[in-house]
N, C-alpha and C positions, 0 to 999 in steps of 0.2 A: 468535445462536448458542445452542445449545443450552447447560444449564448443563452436562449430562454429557459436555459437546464442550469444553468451556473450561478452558483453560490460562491460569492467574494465571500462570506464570512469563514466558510468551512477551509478557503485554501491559510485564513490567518489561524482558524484552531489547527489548522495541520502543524503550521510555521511552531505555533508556540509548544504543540507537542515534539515537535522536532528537536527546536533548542533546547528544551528542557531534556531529553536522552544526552545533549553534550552537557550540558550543567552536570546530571546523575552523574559521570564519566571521568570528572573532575579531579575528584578526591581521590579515583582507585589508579589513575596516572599519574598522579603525584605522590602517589603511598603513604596519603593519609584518610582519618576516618573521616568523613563530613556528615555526620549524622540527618542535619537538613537538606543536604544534596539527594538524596535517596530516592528521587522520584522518576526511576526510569519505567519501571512497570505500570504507573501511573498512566506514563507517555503512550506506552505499547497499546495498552488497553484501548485508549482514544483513537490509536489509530485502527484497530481491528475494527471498533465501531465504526467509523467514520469507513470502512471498505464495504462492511455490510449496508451501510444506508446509501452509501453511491452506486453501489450495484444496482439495488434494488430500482431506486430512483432512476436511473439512465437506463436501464433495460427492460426492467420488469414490467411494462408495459408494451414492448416491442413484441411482434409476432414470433414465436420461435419457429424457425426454421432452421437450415441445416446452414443458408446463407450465413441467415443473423448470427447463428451460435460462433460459423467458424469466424466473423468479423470482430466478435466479442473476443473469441478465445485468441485471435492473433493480436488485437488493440491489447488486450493483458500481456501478451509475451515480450513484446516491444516496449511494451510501457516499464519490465523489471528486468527483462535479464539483458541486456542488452552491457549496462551498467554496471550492474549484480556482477556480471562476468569479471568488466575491467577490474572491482572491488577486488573479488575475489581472488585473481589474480598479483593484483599489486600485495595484497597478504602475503600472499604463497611467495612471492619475491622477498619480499622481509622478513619471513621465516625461515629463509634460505643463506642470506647472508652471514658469513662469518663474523661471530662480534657482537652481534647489533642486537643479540636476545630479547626478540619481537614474543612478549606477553600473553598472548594468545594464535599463538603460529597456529599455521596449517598446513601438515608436514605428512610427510607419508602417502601411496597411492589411496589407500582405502580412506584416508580423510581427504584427498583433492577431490576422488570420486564422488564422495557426497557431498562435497560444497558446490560442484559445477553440477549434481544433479539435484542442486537445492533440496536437501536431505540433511544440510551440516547444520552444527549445532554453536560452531566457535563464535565466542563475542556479539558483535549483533546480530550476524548472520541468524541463529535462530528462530528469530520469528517470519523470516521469508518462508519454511515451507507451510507451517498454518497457511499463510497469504495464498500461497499459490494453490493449496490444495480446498481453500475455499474457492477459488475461482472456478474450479470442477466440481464443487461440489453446488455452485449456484445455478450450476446448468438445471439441477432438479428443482430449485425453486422456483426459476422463471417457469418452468413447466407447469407450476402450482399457479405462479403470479396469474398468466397469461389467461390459464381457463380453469379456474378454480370450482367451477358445477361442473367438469366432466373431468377433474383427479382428483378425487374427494380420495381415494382411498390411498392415492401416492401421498396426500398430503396428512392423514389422521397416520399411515407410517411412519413418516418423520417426522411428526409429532413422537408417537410412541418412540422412536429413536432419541430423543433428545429425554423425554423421560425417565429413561433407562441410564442415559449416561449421567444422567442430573442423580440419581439415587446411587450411581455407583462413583458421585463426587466427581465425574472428570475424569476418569482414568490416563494415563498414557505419558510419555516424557513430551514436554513444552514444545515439540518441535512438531506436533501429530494435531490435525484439526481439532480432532476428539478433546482434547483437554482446554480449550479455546474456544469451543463453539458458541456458548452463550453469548458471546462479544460479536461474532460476527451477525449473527442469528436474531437479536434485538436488533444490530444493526438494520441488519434485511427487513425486520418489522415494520420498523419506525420508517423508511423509508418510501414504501410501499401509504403505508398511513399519508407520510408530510406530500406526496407527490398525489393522492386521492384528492386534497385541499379541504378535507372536511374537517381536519382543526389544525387551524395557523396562525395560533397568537401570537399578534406582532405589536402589544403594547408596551410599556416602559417596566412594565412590573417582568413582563420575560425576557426583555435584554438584563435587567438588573439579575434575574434568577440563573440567567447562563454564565455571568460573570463569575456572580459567588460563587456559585455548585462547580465552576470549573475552579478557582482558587480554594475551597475548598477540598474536592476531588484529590488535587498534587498535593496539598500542604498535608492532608490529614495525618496521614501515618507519621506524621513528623510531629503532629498535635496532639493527639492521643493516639496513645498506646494503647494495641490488643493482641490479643494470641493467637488471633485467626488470620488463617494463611489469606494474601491479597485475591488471587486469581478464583471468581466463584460468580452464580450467580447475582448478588448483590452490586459487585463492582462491573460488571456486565451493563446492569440495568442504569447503575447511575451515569456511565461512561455516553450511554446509549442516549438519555434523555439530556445530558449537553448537548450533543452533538445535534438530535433535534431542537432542542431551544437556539442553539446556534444559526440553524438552517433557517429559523424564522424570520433573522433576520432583522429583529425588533432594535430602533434608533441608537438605545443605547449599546449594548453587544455590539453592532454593526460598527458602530462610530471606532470602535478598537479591534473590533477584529477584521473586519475588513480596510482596515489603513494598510497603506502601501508596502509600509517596509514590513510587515505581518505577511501581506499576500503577498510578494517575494520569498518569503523565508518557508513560506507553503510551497513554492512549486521547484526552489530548488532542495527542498524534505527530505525527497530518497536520497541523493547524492550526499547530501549534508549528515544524512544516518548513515547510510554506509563508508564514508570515509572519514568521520571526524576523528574515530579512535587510531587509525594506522598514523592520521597526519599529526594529531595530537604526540602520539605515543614519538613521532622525527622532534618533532619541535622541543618537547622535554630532554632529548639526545642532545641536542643541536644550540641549546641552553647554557651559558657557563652555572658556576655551581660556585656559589650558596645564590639564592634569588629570589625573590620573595614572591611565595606563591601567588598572590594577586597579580603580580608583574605577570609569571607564568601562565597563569588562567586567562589573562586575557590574548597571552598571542596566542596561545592553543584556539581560542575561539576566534580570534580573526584569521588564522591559519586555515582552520577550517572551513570559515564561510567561503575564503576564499576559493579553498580546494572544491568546497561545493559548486560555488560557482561556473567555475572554469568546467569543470563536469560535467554540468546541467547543457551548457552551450558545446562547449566540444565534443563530448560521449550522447547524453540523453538526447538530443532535440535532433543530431543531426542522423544516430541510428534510427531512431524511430521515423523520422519521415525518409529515410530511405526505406526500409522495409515494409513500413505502410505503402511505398510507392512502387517497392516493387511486389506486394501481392496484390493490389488493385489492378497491377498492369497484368498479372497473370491472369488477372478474375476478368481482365477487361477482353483480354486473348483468347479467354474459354467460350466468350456469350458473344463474339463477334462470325460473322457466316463468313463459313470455310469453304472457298473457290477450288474446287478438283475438275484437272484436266481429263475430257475426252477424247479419247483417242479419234482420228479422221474416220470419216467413214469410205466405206474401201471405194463409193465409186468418188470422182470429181462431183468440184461442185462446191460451193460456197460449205464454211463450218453452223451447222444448226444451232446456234444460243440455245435456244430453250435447251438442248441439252445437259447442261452449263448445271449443276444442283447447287443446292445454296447450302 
């Protein structure tokens, strides 16, 4: 990312959506109810938002071409699965062991097959194929972003696409863009919008407004009670306008979400979601018995940061810049002039260079 692209505030909303997925996770590894723990959907939400407005924002103004698109689509591959893999794999290991009755296993060919082709549904894994399958599906936005007076008609299409899905409520099991889109899709809006710079309140009244509306946001359903299912347009929208008030950037917001140990807890996020439930899940094993669950809950969470950790620096950081390094190098081997030998010519006599094609 670029540095004049980067938003310190957004890598602390990521942080604190993150820890709060392991806070949600709490109660159902210790097999009790926590009724105020309940805010993992909350989490999910922010973070679909927060994917749609950094797309939008780091690319949507970039020229699409075939370069840009495959530079995007390999910066996404390297940026999840790389990880996703080691995750999924350490599962499949713990599912496997005699004894050790791992809570959400993943067992069997047709369930490994869909979790390595990010299709699986077990525990958090879920919300990775939304992710990834908006990332294909952004390629038609930037299409829109890019030159918006010559695809009026690709873009009143998916318009009409999202209005049909919005009337038929979502359709589709959680793991299908389809029932998710509103999250991503405000995302993309807003982003598009915050990176235009034609409105970027950065006064005290919108850092105070991103505070509450995000402490509000997690608490609610814990506050008042309703009958209406979380996942919809509503919570789309209010997910979506955090996330822009955050990107603003305003003294107050900033001063807490862009603090250190928040932007940490932002960049090692993925790792920290994808492994806190398997490490969680040893550490309650590994536990003597009776212990009182505060005790528990907090090594599960230091357990975890830690495993995060170790993750981010041994798995994420160091795949990704090997495979960023190695398709730069192939990209760099394709556009470099290719020296082909000619044969001599039959009489003597010095070799002709100019023959020489580039």
């Amino acid at each position: 990312m670029n540095r004049d692209q980067y938003l310190p505030s957004l890598d602390g909303l990521r942080g604190i959506a993150a820890f709060a997925v392991v806070l949600s996770h709490i109660g159902l590894l210790l097999g009790k109810d926590i009724p105020w723990l309940n805010i993992g959907d909350e989490s999910v939400a922010l973070f679909f938002a927060l994917s749609g407005f950094l797309m939008a924002h780091l690319y949507g103004d970039k020229p699409f071409t075939f370069s840009c698109a495959s530079d995007y689509l390999v910066h996404r591959f390297t940026r999840i699965y790389p990880v996703y893999l080691v995750a999924i794999c350490f599962v499949i290991l713990l599912s496997i062991v005699p004894g050790l009755d791992y809570f959400q296993p993943i067992t069997g060919a047709v369930q490994i097959i869909r979790h390595v082709a990010m299709l699986g549904s077990s525990g958090v894994f879920w919300s990775i194929p939304p992710e990834i399958q908006f990332y294909l599906f952004f390629l038609l936005l930037w299409l829109c972003f890019e030159k918006p007076g010559q695809r009026q008609t690709l873009a009143i299409a998916l318009l009409a696409a999202f209005a049909l899905a919005m009337v038929l409520d979502f359709p589709g099991p959680g793991i299908l863009l389809l029932s998710k889109i509103p999250y991503f899709l405000f995302g993309a809006f807003a982003g598009r919008l915050f990176h235009s710079g034609l409105f970027l309140p950065s006064n005290t009244t919108t850092g105070v407004a991103a505070l509450g509306l995000l402490a509000v946001f997690i608490l609610c359903r814990n506050l008042f009670s309703s009958p209406a299912t979380f996942w919809g347009v509503q919570t789309a929208l209010i997910a979506t306008i955090i996330v822009y008030l955050s990107a603003c950037e305003a003294r107050p917001s900033k001063a807490i979400l862009a603090a250190a140990p928040l932007r940490f807890a932002g960049k090692i996020s993925f790792s920290l979601y994808l492994f806190h439930v398997p490490v969680s899940f040893l550490v309650t094993k590994a536990l003597p018995a009776p212990i009182s669950p505060w005790l528990a809950a907090s090594a599960m969470i230091a357990a975890s940061l830690i495993a995060a950790t170790a993750s981010h620096y041994a798995i994420e950081r160091p795949s990704r810049r090997w495979l960023l390094a190695a398709w730069n190098g192939r990209r760099t081997r394709q556009t470099e002039p290719v020296l082909t030998e000619v044969p001599a010519p039959a009489q003597r006599g010095p070799l002709d260079l100019s023959a020489v094609s580039a």
